[in-house]
C-alpha positions as CSV (number, residue, x, y, z in Angstrom):
1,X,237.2,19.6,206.9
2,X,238.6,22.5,204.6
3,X,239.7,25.8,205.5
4,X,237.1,28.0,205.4
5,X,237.8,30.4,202.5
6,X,238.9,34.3,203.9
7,X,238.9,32.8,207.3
8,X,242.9,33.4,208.4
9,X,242.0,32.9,212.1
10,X,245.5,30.6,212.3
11,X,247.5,33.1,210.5
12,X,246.8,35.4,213.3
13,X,245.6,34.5,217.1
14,X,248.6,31.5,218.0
15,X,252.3,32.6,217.9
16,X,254.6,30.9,216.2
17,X,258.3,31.1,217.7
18,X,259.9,30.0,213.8
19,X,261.0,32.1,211.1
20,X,258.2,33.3,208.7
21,X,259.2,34.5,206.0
22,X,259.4,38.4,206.4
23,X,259.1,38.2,210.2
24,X,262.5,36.1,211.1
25,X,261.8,36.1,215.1
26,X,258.3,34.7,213.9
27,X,255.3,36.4,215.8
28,X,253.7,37.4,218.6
29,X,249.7,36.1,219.2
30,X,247.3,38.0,218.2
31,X,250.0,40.0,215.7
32,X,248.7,39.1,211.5
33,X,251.2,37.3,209.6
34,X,253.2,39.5,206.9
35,X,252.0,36.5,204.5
36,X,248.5,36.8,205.0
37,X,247.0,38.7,202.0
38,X,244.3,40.8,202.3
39,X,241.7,38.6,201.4
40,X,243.0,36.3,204.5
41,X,245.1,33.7,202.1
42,X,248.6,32.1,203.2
43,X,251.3,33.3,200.4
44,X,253.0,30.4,200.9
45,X,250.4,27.6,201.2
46,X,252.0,24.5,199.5
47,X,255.2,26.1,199.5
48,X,258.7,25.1,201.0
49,X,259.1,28.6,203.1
50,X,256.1,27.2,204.8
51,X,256.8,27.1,208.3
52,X,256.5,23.3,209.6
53,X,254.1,24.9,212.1
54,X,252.2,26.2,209.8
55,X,252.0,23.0,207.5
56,X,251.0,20.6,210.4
57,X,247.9,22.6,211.2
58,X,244.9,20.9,209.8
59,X,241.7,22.6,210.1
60,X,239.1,20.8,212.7
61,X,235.5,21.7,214.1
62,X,236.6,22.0,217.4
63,X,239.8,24.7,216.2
64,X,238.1,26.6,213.3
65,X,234.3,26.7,214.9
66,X,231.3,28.1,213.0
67,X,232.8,30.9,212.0
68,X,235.9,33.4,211.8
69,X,235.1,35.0,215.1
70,X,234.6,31.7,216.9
71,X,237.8,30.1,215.4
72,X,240.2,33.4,216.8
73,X,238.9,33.2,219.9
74,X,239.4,29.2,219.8
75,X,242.6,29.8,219.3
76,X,243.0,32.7,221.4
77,X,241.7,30.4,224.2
78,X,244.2,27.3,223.0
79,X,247.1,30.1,222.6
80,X,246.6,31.3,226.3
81,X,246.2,27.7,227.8
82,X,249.5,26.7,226.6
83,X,251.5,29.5,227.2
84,X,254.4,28.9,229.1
85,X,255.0,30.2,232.1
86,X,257.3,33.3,232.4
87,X,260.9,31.8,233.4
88,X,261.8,33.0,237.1
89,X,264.6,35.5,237.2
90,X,267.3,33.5,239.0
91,X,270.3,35.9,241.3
92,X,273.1,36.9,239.5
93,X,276.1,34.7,239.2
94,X,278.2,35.5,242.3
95,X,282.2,35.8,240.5
């Protein structure tokens, strides 16, 4: 399967904790990607500043779905299932 042309569900719904270029903490899910044009192309497709995260996604049925709308709220769905939990406060260091 081939991207779907103007699609740039990935680009946007899953978060991606390595630097992007132009967003150095990465992003947030659900926040676009600074390298997603406007028609909803990757800037650095085929390039080396391509996160590795980005480079090892390879579009499938059951992630990209029928549509644009179906494949962000695929991922949406994938992005909240693997979440990790919040880490539980521990006490304070007693000195």
């Amino acid at each position: 399967m081939d991207c779907r042309p103007g699609c740039g569900a990935c680009c946007v719904a899953p978060s991606i904790s390595s630097p992007i270029p132009g967003m150095p903490a990465g992003k947030a899910a659900g926040e676009r990607c600074v390298q997603l044009t406007a028609d909803n192309r990757c800037r650095l497709f085929g390039a080396a500043e391509r996160p590795d995260v980005c480079a090892g996604l390879r579009p499938a049925p059951e992630m990209c779905g029928a549509s644009t709308e179906a494949a962000l709220a695929g991922l949406a769905a994938l992005e909240a299932a693997t979440r990790p939990e919040r880490p539980i406060s521990s006490p304070p260091l007693e000195h």
